[in-house]
C-alpha positions in Angstrom: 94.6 126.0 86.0 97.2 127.5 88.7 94.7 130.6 89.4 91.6 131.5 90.1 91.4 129.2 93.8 90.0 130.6 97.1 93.1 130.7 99.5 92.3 127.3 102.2 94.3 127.7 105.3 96.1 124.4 106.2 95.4 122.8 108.8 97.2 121.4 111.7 98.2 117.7 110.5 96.4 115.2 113.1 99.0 113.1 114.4 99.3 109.8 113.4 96.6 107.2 116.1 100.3 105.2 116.3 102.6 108.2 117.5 99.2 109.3 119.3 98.8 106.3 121.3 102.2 105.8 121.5 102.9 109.3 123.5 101.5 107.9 126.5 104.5 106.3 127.0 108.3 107.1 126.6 108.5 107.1 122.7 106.5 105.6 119.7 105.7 102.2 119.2 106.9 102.4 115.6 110.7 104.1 116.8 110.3 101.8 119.1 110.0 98.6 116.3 112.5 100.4 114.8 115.2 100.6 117.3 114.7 96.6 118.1 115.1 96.1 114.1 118.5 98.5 114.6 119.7 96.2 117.7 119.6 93.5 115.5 121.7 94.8 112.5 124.1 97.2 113.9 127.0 99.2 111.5 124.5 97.8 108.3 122.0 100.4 106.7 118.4 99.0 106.6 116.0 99.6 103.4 112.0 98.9 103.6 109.7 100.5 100.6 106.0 101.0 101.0 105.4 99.5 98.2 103.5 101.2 94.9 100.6 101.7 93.0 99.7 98.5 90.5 98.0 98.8 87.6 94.7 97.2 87.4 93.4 97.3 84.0 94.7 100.4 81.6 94.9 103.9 83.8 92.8 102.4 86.8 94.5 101.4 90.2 94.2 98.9 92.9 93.6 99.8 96.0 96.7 100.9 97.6 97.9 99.1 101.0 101.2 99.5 102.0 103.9 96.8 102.6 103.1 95.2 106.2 107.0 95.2 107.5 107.2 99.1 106.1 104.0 100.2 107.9 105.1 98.1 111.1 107.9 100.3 111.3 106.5 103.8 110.4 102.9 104.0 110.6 102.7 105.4 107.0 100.2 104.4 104.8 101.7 106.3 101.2 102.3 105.0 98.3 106.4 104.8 96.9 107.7 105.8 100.2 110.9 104.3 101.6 112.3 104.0 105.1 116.2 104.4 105.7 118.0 103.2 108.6 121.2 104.5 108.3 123.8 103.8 111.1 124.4 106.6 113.4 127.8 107.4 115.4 125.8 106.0 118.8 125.6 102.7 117.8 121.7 102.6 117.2 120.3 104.2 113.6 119.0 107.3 112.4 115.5 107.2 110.4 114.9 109.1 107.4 111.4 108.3 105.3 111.2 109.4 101.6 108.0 110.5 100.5 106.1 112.2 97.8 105.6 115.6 98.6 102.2 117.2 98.0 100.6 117.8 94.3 98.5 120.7 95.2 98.1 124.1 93.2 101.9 125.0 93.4 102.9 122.5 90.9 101.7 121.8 87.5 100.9 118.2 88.5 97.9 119.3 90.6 95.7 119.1 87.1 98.3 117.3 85.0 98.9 113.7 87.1 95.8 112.0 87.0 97.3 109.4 89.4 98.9 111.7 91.9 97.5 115.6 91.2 95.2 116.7 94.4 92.8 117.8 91.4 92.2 114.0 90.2 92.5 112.4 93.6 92.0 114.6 96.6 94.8 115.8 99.1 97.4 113.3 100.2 100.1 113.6 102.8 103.2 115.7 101.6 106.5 115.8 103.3 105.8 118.1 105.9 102.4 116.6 107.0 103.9 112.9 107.2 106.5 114.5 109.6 104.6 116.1 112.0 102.0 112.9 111.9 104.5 110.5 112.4 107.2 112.2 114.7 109.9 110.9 111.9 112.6 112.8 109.8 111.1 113.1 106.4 112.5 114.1 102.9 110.7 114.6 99.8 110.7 111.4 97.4 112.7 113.0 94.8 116.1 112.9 96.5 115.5 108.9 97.2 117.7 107.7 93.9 120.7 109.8 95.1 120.6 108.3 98.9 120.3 105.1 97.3 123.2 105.7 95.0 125.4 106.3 98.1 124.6 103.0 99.4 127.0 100.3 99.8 125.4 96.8 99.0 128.4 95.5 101.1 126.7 97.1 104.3 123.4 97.6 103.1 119.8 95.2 103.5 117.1 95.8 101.8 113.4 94.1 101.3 113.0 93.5 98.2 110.0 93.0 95.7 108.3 95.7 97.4 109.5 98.7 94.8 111.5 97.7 91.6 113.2 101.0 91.6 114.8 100.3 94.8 115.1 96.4 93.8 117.4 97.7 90.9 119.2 100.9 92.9 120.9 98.9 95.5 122.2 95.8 94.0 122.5 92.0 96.1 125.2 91.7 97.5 127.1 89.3 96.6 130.6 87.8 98.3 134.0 87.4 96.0 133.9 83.7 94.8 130.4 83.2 96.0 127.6 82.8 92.9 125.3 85.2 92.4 122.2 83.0 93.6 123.0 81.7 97.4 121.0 79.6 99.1 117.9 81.5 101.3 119.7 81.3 104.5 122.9 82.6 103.8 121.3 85.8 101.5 121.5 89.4 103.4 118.4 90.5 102.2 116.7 87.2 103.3 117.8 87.5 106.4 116.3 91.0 106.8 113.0 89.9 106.1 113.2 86.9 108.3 114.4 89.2 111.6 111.5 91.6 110.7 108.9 88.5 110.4 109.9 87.4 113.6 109.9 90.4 115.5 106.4 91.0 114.4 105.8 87.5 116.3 105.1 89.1 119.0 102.4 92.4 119.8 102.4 94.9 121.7 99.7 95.8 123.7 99.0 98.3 120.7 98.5 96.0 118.2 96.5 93.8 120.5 94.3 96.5 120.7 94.0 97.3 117.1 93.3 93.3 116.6 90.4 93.8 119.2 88.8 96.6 116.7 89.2 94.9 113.5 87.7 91.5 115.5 85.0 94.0 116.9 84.0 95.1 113.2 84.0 91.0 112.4 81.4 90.7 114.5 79.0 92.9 113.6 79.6 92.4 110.0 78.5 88.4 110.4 75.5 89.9 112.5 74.6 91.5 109.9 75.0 88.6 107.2 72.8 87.0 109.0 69.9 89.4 109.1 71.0 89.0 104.9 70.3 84.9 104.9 66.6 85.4 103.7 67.3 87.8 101.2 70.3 86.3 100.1 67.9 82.8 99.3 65.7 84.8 97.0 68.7 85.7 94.7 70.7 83.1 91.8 74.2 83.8 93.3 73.5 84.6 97.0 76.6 84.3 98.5 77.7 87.1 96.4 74.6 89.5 98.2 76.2 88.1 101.7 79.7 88.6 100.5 78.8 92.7 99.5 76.8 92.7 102.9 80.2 91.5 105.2 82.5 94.3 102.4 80.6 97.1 103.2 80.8 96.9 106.7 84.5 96.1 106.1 85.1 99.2 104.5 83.0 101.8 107.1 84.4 100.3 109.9 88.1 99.5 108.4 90.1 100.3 105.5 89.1 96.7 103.8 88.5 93.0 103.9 91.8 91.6 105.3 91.4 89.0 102.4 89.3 87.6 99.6 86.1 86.4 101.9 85.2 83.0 101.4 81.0 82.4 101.4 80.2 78.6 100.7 76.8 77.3 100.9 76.1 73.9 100.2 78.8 71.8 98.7 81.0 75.3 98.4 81.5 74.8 101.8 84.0 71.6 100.6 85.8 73.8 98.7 88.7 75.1 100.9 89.5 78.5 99.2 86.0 79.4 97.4 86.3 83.1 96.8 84.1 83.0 93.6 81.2 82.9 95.8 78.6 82.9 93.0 76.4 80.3 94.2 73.2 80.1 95.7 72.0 80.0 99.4 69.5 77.3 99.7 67.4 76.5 103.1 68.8 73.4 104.7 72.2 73.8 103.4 75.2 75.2 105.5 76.9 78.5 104.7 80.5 78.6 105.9 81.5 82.4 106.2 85.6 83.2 106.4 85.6 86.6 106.5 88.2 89.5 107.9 87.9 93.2 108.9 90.9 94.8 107.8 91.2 98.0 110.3 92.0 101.5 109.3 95.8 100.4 111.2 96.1 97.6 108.8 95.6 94.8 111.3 92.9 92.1 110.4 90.9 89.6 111.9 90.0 85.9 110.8 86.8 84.8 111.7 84.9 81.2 110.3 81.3 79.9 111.7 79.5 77.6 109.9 76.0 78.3 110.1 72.8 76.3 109.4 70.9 78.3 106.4 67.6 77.3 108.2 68.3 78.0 111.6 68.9 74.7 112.5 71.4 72.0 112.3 69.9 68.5 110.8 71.1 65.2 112.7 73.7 65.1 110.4 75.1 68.8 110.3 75.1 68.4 114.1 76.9 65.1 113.7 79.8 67.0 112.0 79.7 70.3 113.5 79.9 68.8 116.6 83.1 66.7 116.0 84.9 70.0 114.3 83.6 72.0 118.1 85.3 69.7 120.6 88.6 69.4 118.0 88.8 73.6 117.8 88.1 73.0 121.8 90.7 71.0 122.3 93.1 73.1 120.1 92.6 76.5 121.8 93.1 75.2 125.1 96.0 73.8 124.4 97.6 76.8 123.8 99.7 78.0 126.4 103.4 80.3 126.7 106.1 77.3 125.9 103.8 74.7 124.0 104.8 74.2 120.9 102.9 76.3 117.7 101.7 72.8 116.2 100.6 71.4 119.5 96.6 73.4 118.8 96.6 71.3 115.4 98.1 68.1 117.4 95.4 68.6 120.3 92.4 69.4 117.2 93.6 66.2 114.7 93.6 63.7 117.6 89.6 65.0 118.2 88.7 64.7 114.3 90.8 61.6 113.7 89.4 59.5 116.6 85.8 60.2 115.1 86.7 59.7 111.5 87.7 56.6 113.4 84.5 55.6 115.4 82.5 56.6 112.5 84.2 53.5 110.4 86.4 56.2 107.9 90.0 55.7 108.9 91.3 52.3 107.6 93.8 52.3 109.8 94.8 52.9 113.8 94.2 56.5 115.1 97.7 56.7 115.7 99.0 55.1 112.7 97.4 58.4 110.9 98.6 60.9 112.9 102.1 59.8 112.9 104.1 62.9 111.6 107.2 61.3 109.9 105.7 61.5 106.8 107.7 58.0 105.3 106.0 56.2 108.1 103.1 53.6 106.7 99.3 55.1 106.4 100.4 58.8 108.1 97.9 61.4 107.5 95.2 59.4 106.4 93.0 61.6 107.8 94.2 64.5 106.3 91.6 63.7 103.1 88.8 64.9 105.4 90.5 67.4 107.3 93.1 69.5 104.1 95.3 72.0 106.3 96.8 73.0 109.2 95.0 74.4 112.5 96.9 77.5 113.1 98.2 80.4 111.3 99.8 83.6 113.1 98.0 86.9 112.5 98.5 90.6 112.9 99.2 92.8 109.6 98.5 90.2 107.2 96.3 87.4 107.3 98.9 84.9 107.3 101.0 87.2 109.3 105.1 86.9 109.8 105.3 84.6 106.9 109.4 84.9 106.3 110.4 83.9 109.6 112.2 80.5 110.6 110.7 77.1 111.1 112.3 77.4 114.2 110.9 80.7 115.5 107.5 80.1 113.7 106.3 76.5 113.1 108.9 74.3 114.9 109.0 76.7 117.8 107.7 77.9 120.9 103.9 80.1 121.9 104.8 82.9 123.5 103.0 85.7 125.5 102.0 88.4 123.1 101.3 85.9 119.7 98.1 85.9 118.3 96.8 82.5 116.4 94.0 81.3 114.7 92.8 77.9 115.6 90.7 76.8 112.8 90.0 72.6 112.3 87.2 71.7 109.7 86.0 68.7 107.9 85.3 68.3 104.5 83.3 65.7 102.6 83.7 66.3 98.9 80.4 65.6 97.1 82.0 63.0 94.8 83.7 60.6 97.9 82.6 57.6 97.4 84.6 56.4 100.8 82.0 58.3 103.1 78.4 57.6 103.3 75.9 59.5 100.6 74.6 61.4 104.0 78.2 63.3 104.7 78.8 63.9 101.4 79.0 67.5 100.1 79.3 68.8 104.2 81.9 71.1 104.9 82.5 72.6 108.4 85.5 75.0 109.6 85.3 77.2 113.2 87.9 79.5 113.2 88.7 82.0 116.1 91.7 84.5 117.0 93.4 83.5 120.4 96.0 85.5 121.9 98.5 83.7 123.7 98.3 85.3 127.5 100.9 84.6 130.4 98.6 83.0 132.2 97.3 80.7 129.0 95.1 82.4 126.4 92.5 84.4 125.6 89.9 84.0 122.6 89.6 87.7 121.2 86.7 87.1 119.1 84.4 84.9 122.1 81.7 87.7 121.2 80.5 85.4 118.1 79.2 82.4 119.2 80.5 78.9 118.6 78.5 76.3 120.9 75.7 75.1 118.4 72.6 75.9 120.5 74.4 79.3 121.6 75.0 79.9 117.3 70.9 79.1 116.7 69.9 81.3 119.1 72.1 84.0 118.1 70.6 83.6 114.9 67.0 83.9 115.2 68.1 86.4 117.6 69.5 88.9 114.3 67.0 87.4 112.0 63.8 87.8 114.3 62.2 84.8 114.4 
């Protein structure tokens, strides 16, 4: 199985799009993410794994994606790598990645490893290609356990539940007299993971950029759900044909769907996480699409429009769409450098609770329900209609930066360079008896991805229409009519 191959000349590796990008400046944005992580834990070795392969069913595999803070800081989409930052004697640290080398003809694993062996799964990135790609010191994955085993838990961080092999090599750390479980803000390894959320905050112009593809790809793959809609209405379970339509554009145009797309028609559209989408698409209903390009860089977009089956709103689609419009409205323009993250959601719940209000559905005072000590009398009444928040932060992962501090996060301040979604919707359950017969089973959610600019903000994905005549338009537009 060794013999009997036509000699291939190997080719140049193509460098990396990050270290490419990145060499029109003075070094690479990912040395550059690393050296701010370093500033912030001198003397202390840093461990972040890729992550690995997890079985789906048997000898079959999920797709692979690597760990968002790991691929932040190298650019390295492999399987069972792990980043070192070891301290150096100039007071910053020295990078050293592990990574499988290659499993091509010199090696019996070529036709043995049906998980890894070039002959089962094509060429992947060896030691020497990651290297040269990704302008970093690299060492084949082999010779991990032993750096690991030299590691002092004492003076050592590591990310953990990303690779149980390095989960079990480097042991918590754990203070003489202190129990083994400490609370989450006193733990090392916590702490890592919080520093690395929250200096993810904040993108470069880099990532801004790769946000502006995988938004770009959004677009296009709602156009063309739309030019789906009549289709789709012929079929038993049509949101699944308009789910596969939004996926395959995900995957030419990116690497995957950031997440599970949500495709509710009807009273689906109620149902705030409906990723089954099995259901039908029927003419006069609304179709609410959540959907995300994932790009090739890892960085996704998180787009919602509700959009009439038909063509057309009814009086009472418009009614609610309307309401959820001006409260997104008033959300993305209150973002600003210095306002507070929850002052979007403030600015969209005072829109949706004064009409819940005028429409005779909030028993009490407008602001007797948006009072946010949650002890105090009839707060969040509102919140039946309305279920979550306004804003999430995005980047590498959907809900991006997730470990970081209330403070730094959700108790703290906008700031030039974060990206939010601002996303308000109503929801009248089907089965409410305390709206009128006419509202039930409506469910409406705009979401957008604004980047918060010195001067205020911009809305990255503005290219996909949210005025309601504008959104008709646009529609016939794609479907022709």
């Amino acid at each position: 199985m060794a013999t009997g191959w036509v000699s291939t000349a190997e080719p140049t590796p193509a460098r990396d799009d990050v270290a490419q990008y990145a060499a029109q400046d003075v070094a690479q944005y990912a040395a550059k993410r690393r050296a701010l992580l370093s500033s912030r834990f001198p003397a202390e070795t840093l461990v972040v794994p890729s992550g690995g392969l997890k079985v789906r069913a048997n000898d079959t595999d999920y797709p692979f994606r690597p760990g968002s803070d790991f691929f932040w800081l190298t650019g390295c989409h492999e399987p069972d790598a792990v980043v070192i930052l070891r301290p150096s004697p100039g007071g910053d640290h020295d990078a050293v990645l592990y990574v499988a080398d290659r499993s091509d003809r010199s090696t019996p694993a070529f036709y043995t490893d049906r998980r890894y062996g070039e002959l089962w799964v094509g060429p992947r990135a060896g030691v020497r290609e990651t290297s040269a790609a990704l302008e970093i010191t690299c060492r084949p994955l082999d010779e991990l356990a032993e750096a690991l085993a030299r590691l002092s838990p004492a003076t050592t961080r590591v990310v953990r539940g990303q690779d149980e092999q390095v989960d079990r090599a480097v042991l918590r750390y754990t203070p003489a007299g202190r129990e083994a479980s400490t609370p989450a803000g006193t733990d090392r390894d916590t702490e890592l993971a919080q520093v690395l959320s929250e200096l993810r905050l904040v993108k470069d112009e880099h990532e801004t950029a790769l946000l502006e593809q995988a938004i770009a790809a959004t677009v296009l793959g709602f156009s063309e759900c739309v030019r789906e809609l009549d289709h789709a209405m012929t079929l038993p379970n049509g949101e699944r044909w308009l789910e596969g339509t939004f996926w395959r554009r995900a995957r030419v145009d990116g690497n995957d769907v950031g997440y599970g797309s949500i495709v509710a028609c009807g009273h689906h559209a109620t149902i705030l996480h409906w990723v089954r989408d099995d259901g039908p698409v029927r003419p006069g209903d609304l179709a609410l699409l959540d959907m995300g390009v994932e790009s090739r860089s890892l960085y996704t977009a998180d787009i919602t429009r509700t959009l009439p089956v038909n063509g057309h709103f009814s009086d009472v689609q418009r009614q609610v769409y309307d309401v959820v419009l001006a409260a997104q409205q008033a959300g993305i323009e209150a973002v600003r450098p210095g306002a507070q993250f929850l002052d979007p959601h403030r600015a969209a719940m005072r829109v949706i609770a004064e009409a819940l209000h005028g429409w005779g559905l909030l028993p009490v005072s407008v602001e007797e329900s948006l009072a946010e000590d949650p002890e105090a009398p009839n707060a969040g009444l509102h919140r039946r209609y309305t279920l979550h928040s306004t804003s999430h932060m995005l980047g590498l992962d959907v809900h991006d930066c997730a470990h970081a501090r209330d403070e730094a996060y959700r108790d703290g301040p906008l700031t030039a360079g974060m990206v939010l979604t601002v996303e308000p919707g109503l929801y009248f359950q089907p089965n409410d008896i305390t709206v009128p017969p006419e509202l039930r089973g409506i469910g409406v959610r705009i979401e957008d991805d604004i980047l918060v600019t010195t001067a205020g903000h911009r809305n990255l994905s503005a290219a996909l229409p949210r005025a309601r005549g504008e959104l008709e338009n646009w529609m016939a537009r794609h479907r022709g009519t």
